[in-house]
FIROLO-550452 format. One line per field, with one value per residue (C-alpha): z, x, y; chain; residue number from 1; residue in three letters. Coordinates in nm, 3 decimals. Example, Ala and Ser with C-alpha at 12.3 -4.5 7.8 and 13.67 -1.06 7.14 Angstrom:
# residues 2
Z (0.780,0.714)
X (1.230,1.367)
Y (-0.450,-0.106)
kolba (A,A)
torro (1,2)
lomar (ALA,SER)
END
This chain:
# residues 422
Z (-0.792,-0.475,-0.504,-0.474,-0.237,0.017,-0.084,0.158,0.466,0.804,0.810,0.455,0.595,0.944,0.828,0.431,0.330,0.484,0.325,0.011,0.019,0.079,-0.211,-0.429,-0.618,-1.026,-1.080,-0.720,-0.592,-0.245,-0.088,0.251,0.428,0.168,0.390,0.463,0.402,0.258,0.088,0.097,0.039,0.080,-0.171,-0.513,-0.391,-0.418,-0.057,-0.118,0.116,-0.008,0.369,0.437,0.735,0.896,1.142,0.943,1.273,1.572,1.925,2.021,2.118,1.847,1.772,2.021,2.110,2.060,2.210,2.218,2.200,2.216,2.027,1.637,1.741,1.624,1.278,1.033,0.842,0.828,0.868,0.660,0.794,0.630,0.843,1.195,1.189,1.139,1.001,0.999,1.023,1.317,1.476,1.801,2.029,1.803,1.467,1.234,1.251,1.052,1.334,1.326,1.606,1.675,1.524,1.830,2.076,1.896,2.132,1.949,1.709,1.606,1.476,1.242,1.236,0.916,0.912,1.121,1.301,1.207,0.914,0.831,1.169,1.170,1.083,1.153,1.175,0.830,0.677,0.385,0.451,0.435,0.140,0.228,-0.047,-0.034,0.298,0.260,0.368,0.132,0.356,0.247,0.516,0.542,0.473,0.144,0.267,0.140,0.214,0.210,0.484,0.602,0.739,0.983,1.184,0.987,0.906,0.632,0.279,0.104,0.125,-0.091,-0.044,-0.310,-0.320,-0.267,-0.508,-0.775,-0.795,-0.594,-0.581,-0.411,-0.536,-0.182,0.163,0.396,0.231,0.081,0.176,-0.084,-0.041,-0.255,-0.511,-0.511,-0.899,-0.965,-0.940,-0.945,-0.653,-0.833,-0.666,-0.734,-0.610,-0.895,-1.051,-1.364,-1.361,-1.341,-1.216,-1.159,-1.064,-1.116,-0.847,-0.851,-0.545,-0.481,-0.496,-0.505,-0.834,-1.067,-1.381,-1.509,-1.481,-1.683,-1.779,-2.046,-1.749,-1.503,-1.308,-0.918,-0.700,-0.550,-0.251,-0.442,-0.477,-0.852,-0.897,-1.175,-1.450,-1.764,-1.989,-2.381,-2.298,-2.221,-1.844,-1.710,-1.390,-1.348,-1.137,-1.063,-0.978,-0.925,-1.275,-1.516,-1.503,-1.723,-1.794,-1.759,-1.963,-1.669,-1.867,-1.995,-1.810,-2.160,-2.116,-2.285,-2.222,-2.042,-1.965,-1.824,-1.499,-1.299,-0.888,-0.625,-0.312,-0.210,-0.487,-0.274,-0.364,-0.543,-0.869,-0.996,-1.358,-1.486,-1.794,-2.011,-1.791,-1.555,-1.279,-1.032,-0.723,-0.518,-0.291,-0.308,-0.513,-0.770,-0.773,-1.000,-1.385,-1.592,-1.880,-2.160,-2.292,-2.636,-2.820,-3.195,-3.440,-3.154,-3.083,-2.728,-2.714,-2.408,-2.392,-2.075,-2.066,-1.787,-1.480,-1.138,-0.857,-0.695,-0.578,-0.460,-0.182,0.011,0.120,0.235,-0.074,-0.284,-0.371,-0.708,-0.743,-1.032,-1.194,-0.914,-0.717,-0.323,-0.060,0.109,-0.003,0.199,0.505,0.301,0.177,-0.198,-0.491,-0.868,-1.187,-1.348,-1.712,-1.716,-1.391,-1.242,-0.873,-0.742,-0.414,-0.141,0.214,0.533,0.722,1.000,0.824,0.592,0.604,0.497,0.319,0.286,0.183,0.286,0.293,0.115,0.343,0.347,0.652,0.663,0.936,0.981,1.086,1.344,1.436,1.431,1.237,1.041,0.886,0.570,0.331,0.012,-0.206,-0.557,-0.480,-0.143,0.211,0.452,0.745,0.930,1.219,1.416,1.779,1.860,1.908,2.231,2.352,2.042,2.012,1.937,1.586,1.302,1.245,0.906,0.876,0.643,0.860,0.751,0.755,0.790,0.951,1.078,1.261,1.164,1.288,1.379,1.398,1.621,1.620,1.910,1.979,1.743,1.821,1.723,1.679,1.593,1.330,1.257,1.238,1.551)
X (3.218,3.136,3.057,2.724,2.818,2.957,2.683,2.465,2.728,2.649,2.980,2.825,2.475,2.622,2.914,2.992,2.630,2.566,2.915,2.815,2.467,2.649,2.892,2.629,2.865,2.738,2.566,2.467,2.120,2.057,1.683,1.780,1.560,1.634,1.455,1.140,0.786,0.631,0.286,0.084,0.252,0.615,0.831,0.671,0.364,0.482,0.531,0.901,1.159,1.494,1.648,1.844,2.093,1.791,1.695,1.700,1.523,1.322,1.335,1.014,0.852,0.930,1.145,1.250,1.015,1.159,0.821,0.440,0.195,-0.218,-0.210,-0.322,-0.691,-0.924,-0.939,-0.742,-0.582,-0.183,0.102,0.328,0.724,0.879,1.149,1.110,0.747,0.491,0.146,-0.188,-0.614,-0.753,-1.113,-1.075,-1.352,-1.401,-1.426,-1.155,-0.861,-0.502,-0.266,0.111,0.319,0.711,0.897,1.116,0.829,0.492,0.395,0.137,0.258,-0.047,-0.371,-0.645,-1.009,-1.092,-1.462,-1.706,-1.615,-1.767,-1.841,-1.955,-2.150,-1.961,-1.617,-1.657,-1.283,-1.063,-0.855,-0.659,-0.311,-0.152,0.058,0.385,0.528,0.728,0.629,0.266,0.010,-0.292,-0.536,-0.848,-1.099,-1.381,-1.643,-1.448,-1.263,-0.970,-0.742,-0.389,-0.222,0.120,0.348,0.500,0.184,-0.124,-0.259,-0.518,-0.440,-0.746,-1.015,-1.281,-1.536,-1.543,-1.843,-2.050,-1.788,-1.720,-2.012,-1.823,-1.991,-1.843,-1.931,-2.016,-2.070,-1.765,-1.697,-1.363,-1.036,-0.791,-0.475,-0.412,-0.140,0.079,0.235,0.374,0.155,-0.109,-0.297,-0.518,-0.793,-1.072,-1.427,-1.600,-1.934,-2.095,-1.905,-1.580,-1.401,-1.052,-0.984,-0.697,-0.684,-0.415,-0.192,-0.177,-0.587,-0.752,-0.874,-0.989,-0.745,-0.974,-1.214,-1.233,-1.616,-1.562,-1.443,-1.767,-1.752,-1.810,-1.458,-1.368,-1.095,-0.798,-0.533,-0.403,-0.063,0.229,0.357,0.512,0.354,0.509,0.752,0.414,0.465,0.038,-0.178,-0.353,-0.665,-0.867,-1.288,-1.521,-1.611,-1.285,-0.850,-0.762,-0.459,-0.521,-0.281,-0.151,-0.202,-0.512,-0.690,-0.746,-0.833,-0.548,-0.708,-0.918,-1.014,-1.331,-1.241,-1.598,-1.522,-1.804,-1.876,-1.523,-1.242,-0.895,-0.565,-0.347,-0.260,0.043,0.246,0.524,0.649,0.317,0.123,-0.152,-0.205,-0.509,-0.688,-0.997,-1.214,-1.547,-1.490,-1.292,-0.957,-0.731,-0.649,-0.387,-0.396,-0.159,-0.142,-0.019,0.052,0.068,0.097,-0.048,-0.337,-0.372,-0.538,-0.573,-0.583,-0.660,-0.377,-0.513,-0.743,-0.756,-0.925,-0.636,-0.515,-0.706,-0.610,-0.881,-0.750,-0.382,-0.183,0.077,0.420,0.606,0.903,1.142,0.786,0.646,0.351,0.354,0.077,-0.195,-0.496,-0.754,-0.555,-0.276,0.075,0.074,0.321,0.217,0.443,0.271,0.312,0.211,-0.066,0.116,0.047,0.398,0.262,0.024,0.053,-0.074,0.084,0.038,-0.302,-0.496,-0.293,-0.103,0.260,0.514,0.894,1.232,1.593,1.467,1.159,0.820,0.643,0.317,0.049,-0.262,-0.563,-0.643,-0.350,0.045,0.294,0.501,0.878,0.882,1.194,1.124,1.125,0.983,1.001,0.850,0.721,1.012,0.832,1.131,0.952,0.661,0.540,0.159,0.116,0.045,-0.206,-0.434,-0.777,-1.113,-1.102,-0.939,-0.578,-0.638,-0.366,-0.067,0.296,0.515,0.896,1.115,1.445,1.504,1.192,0.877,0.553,0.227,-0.123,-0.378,-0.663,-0.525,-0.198,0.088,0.377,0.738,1.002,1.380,1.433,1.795,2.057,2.276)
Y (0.467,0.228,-0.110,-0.250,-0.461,-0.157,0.054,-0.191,-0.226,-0.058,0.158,0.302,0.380,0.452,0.662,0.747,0.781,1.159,1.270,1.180,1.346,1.609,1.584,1.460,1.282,1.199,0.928,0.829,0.887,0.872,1.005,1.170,0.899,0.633,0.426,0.595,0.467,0.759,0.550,0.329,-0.044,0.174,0.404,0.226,0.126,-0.269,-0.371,-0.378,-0.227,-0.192,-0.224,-0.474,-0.570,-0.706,-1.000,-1.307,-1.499,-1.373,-1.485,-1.685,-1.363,-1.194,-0.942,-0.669,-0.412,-0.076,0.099,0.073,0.360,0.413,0.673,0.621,0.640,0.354,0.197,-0.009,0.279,0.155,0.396,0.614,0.757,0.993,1.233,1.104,1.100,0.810,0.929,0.792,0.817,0.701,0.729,0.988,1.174,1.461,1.242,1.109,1.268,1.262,1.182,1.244,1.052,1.115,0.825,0.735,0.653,0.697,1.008,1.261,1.593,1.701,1.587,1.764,1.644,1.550,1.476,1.238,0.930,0.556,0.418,0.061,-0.035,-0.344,-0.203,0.145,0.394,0.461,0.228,0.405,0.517,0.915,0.999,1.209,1.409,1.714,1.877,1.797,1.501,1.399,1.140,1.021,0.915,0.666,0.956,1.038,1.398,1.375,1.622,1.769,1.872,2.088,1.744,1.957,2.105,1.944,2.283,2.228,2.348,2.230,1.984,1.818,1.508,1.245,1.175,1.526,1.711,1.443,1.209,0.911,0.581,0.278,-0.065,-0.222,-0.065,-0.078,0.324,0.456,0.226,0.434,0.539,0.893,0.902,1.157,1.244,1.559,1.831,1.566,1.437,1.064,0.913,0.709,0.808,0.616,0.689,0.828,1.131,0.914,0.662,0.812,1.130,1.433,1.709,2.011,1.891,2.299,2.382,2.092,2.177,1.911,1.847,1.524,1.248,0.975,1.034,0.727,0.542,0.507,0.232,0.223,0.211,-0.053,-0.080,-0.096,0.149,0.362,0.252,0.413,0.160,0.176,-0.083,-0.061,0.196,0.436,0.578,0.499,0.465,0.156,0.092,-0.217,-0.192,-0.446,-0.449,-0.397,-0.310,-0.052,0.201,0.585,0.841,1.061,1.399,1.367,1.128,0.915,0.547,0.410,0.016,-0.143,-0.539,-0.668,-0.822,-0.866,-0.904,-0.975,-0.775,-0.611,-0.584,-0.441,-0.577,-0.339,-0.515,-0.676,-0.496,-0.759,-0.636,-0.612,-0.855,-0.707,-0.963,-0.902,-1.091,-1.084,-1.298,-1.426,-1.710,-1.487,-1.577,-1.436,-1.334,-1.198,-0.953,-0.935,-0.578,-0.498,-0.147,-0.166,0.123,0.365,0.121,-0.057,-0.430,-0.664,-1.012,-1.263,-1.514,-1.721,-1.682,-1.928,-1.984,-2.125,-1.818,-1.559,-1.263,-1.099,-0.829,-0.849,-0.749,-0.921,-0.901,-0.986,-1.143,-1.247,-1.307,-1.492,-1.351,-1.448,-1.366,-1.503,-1.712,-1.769,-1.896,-2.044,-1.870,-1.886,-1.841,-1.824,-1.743,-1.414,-1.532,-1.896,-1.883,-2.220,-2.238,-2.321,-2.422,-2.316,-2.425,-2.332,-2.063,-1.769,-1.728,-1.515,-1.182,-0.881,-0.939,-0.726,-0.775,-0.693,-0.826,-1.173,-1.221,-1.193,-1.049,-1.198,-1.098,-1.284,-1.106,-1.353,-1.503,-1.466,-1.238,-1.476,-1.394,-1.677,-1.676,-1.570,-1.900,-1.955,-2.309,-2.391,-2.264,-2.196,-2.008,-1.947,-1.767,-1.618,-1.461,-1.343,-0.991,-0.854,-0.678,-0.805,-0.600,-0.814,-0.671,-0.810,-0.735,-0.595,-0.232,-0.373,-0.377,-0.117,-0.170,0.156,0.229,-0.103,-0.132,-0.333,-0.151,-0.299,-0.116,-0.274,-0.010,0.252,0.025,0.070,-0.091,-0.048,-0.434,-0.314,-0.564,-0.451,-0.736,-0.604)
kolba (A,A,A,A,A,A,A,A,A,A,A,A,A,A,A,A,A,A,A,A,A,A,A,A,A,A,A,A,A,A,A,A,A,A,A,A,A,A,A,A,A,A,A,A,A,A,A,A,A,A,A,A,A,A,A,A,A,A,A,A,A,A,A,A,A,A,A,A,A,A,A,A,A,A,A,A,A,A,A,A,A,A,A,A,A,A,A,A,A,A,A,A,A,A,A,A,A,A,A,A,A,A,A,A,A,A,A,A,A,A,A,A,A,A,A,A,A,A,A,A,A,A,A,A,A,A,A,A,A,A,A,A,A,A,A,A,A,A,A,A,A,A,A,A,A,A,A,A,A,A,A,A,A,A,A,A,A,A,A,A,A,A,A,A,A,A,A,A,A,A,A,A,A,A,A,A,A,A,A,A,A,A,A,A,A,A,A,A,A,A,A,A,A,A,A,A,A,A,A,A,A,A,A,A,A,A,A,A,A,A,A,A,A,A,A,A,A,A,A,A,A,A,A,A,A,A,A,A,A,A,A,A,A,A,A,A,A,A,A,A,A,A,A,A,A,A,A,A,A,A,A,A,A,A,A,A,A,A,A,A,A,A,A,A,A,A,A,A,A,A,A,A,A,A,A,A,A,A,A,A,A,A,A,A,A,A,A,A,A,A,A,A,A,A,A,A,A,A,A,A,A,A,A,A,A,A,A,A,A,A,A,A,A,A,A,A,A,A,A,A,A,A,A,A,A,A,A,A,A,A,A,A,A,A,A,A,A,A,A,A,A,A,A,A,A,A,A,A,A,A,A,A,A,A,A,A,A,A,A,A,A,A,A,A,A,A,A,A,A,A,A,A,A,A,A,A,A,A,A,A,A,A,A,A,A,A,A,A,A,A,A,A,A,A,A,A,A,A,A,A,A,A,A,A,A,A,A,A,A,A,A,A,A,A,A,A,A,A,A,A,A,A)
torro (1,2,3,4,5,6,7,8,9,10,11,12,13,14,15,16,17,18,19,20,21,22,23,24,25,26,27,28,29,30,31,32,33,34,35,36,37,38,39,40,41,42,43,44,45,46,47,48,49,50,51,52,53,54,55,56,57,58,59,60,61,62,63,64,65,66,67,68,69,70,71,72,73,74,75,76,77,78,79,80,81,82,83,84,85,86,87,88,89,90,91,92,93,94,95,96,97,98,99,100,101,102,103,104,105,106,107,108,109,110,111,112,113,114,115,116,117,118,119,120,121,122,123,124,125,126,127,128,129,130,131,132,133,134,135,136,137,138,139,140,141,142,143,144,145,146,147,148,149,150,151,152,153,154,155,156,157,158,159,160,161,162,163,164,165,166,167,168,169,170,171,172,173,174,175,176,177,178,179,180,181,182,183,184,185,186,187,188,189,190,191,192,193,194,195,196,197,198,199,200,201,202,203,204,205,206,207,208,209,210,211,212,213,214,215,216,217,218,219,220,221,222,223,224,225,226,227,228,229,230,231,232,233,234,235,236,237,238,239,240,241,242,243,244,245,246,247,248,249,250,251,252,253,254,255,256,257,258,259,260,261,262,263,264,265,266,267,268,269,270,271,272,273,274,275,276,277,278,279,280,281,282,283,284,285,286,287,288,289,290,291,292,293,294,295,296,297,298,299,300,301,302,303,304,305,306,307,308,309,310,311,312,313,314,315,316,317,318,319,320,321,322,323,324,325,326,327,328,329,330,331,332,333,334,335,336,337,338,339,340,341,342,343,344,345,346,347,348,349,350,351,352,353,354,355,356,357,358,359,360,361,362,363,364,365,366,367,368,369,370,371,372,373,374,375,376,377,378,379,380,381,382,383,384,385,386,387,388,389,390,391,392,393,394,395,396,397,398,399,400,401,402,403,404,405,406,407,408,409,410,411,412,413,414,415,416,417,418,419,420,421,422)
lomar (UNK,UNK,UNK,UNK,UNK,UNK,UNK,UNK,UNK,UNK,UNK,UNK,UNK,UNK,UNK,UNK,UNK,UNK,UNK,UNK,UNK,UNK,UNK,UNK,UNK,UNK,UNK,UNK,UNK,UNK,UNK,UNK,UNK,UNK,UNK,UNK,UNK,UNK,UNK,UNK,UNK,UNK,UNK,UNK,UNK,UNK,UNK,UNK,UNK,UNK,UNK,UNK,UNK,UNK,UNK,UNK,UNK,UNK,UNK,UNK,UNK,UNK,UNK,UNK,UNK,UNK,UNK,UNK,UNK,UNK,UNK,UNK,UNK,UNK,UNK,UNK,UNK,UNK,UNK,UNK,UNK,UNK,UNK,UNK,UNK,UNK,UNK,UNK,UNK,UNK,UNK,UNK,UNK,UNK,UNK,UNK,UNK,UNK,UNK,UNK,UNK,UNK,UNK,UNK,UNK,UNK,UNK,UNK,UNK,UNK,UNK,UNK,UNK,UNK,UNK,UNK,UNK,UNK,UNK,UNK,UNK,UNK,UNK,UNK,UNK,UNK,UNK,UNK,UNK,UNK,UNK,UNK,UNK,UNK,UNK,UNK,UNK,UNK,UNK,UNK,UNK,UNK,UNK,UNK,UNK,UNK,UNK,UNK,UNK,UNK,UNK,UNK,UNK,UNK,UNK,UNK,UNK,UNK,UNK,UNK,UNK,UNK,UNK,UNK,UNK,UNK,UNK,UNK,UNK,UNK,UNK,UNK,UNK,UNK,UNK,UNK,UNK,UNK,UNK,UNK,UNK,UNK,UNK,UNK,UNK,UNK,UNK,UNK,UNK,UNK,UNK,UNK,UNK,UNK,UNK,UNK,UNK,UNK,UNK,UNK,UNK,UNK,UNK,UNK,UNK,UNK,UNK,UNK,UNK,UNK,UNK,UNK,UNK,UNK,UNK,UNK,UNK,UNK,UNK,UNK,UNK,UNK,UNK,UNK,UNK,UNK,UNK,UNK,UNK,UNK,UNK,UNK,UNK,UNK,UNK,UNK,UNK,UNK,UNK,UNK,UNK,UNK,UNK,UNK,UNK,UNK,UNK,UNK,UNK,UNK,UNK,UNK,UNK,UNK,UNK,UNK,UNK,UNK,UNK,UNK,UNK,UNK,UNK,UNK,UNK,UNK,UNK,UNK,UNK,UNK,UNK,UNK,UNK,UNK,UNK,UNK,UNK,UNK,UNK,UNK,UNK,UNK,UNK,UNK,UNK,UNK,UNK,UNK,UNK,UNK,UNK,UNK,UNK,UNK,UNK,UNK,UNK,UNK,UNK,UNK,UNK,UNK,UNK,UNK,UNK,UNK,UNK,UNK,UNK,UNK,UNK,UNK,UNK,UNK,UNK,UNK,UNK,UNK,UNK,UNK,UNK,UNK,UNK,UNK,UNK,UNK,UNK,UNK,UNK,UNK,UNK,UNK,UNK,UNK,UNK,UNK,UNK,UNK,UNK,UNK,UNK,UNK,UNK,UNK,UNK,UNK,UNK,UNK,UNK,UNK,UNK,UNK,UNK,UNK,UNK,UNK,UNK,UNK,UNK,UNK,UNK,UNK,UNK,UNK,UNK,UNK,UNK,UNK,UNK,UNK,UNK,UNK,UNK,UNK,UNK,UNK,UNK,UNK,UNK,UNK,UNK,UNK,UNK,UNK,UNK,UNK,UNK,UNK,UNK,UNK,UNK,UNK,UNK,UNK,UNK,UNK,UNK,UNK,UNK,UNK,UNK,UNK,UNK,UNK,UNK,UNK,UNK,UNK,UNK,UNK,UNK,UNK,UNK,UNK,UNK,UNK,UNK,UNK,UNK,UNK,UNK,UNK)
END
């Protein structure tokens, strides 16, 4: 067996690693595009890449631009990559569309319409991000189609709208911002509502499998994700009203904690060990949930809540049991189980975070893309360029890191920085 530590050199990526897919040797699992970001937030839905051999400084321009491309339509959908191609939603001519672009220069492979353009007058164009899984593409747009698509020429399997087809009901007004997740056969969503608040669709007919009718609460922004709290294997969403833990079979409410949010409830939320760790805006902040099993019987318990950090919109990241994102227009870092605020500082700005190779890659909506080192004990920015070419909307679409390259979404603009350590 190899050694961690060769398992991460170039020569093993470069040269040993397609030998030994091919041997499949026991014990050793290797994806074929190990790393691939297939989802929304990456491969586990945490904002973690597992890359590393990457630039540990950038120039004062940033990092070199591998290409730039004005093709992803409008909106503030982020990307997926999975195989050579990058897919997204983006606002064109004919409505919203699910675009796939080649991976080595962003130009167009196909696109299929997905329902009407707009949206939120001030905001209008998608924002969730494509699922890839298996050959196939599930998207949900701002109008609430979601569908699922053939990856390789977008031809449309099956569609159905949220809110026509399953009662959907958002808590506020900027429409549906979720990414689909992919389990299984299983295709979960959330359209919210009195008929139910998450939903399970047959990834091969659309079909509905269940919907938590004891669950009814409006959807909020944020994303399901797939955790395994007590040794039980679960889905957990967060709403503007509650957090709670779905059975994946049945649909079952296993728990749930009320957790009320104002006006727009999005970050995906945080599982460390048994501790369920959310965040929103508005003068929210934060909380964390203990969650017990005993005997078959689920409890929940708040361990502490804070104002003192709270992300709008940008996503976190956990780490070693510290949480690290933005607040407000400050980096922050929290420990999960006791709810100290380790520090918070000012940084690139209120942003998107994401994580690879022992930094964070924070990029604020307004103002610079920042590479920080990931500390538990203080802010070490270490650097940061503007992004050219910036649109007069807010740079809200989360930066994806894949293959050595860090993308950027700027409505139409997406642009490609080779981040690999040369």
């Amino acid at each position: 067996m190899l050694e961690p530590a060769i398992m991460h050199h170039a020569c093993f990526r470069t040269c040993l690693r397609p030998l030994l897919l091919t041997l499949a040797l026991p014990g050793l699992s290797l994806p074929a595009h190990a790393e691939d970001w297939p989802q929304w937030r990456g491969p586990n839905r945490d904002g973690r890449s597992q890359q590393t051999d990457l630039l540990k400084k950038w120039p004062a321009d940033g990092p070199p631009l591998a290409w730039k491309a004005r093709t992803a339509g409008s909106g503030f959908s982020s990307i997926s990559v999975s195989k050579g191609t990058i897919y997204t939603l983006g606002d064109l001519a004919d409505g919203c569309n699910v675009i796939a672009l080649k991976e080595t220069d962003g130009s167009q492979v196909w696109k299929t319409r997905t329902g009407e353009s707009g949206g939120h007058r001030g905001y209008p164009g998608p924002r969730s991000t494509p699922t890839v899984d298996n050959g196939q593409i599930f998207a949900l747009d701002q109008h609430s189609n979601l569908v699922c698509l053939d990856a390789t020429n977008g031809e449309k399997a099956w569609s159905v709208n949220l809110q026509d087809d399953f009662g959907g009901k958002m808590m506020s007004g900027w429409r549906w911002s979720e990414s689909p997740l992919v389990d299984g056969e299983s295709v979960i969503c959330t359209p919210g509502g009195a008929k139910g608040t998450v939903l399970a669709l047959s990834r091969k007919t659309g079909k509905k499998l269940w919907q938590t009718s004891e669950w009814t609460d409006p959807a909020g922004y944020s994303s399901v994700i797939i955790a395994t709290i007590n040794g039980v294997r679960q889905y957990v969403q967060l709403t503007g009203k509650s957090v709670a833990g779905i059975d994946p079979k049945s649909g079952k409410i296993l728990w749930r904690a009320e957790r009320p949010g104002k006006t727009a409830v999005i970050t995906t939320p945080v599982i460390r060990e048994n501790i369920v760790w959310v965040t929103s805006a508005y003068g929210v902040g934060c909380n964390a949930f203990r969650i017990d099993r005993k005997d078959g019987e689920w409890s929940t318990e708040e361990i502490h809540s804070s104002r003192k950090f709270a992300n709008h919109h940008g996503g976190v990241i956990e780490l070693e049991g510290h949480v690290f994102g933005s607040s407000g227009g400050t980096f922050a870092c929290m420990e999960i189980k006791s709810g100290e605020l380790v520090y918070r500082e000012r940084s690139a700005g209120k942003g998107a975070t994401v994580y690879a190779d022992g930094h964070f890659y924070l990029r604020s909506e307004n103002g610079p893309v920042a590479l920080i080192e990931a500390s538990s004990q203080e802010l070490k920015e270490v650097s940061s360029f503007d992004q050219p070419e910036r649109s007069d909307k807010k740079a809200w679409p989360h930066p994806v890191i894949a293959n050595g390259k860090l993308y950027l979404r700027d409505q139409d603009l997406l642009l490609c920085y080779d981040i690999s350590a040369k």
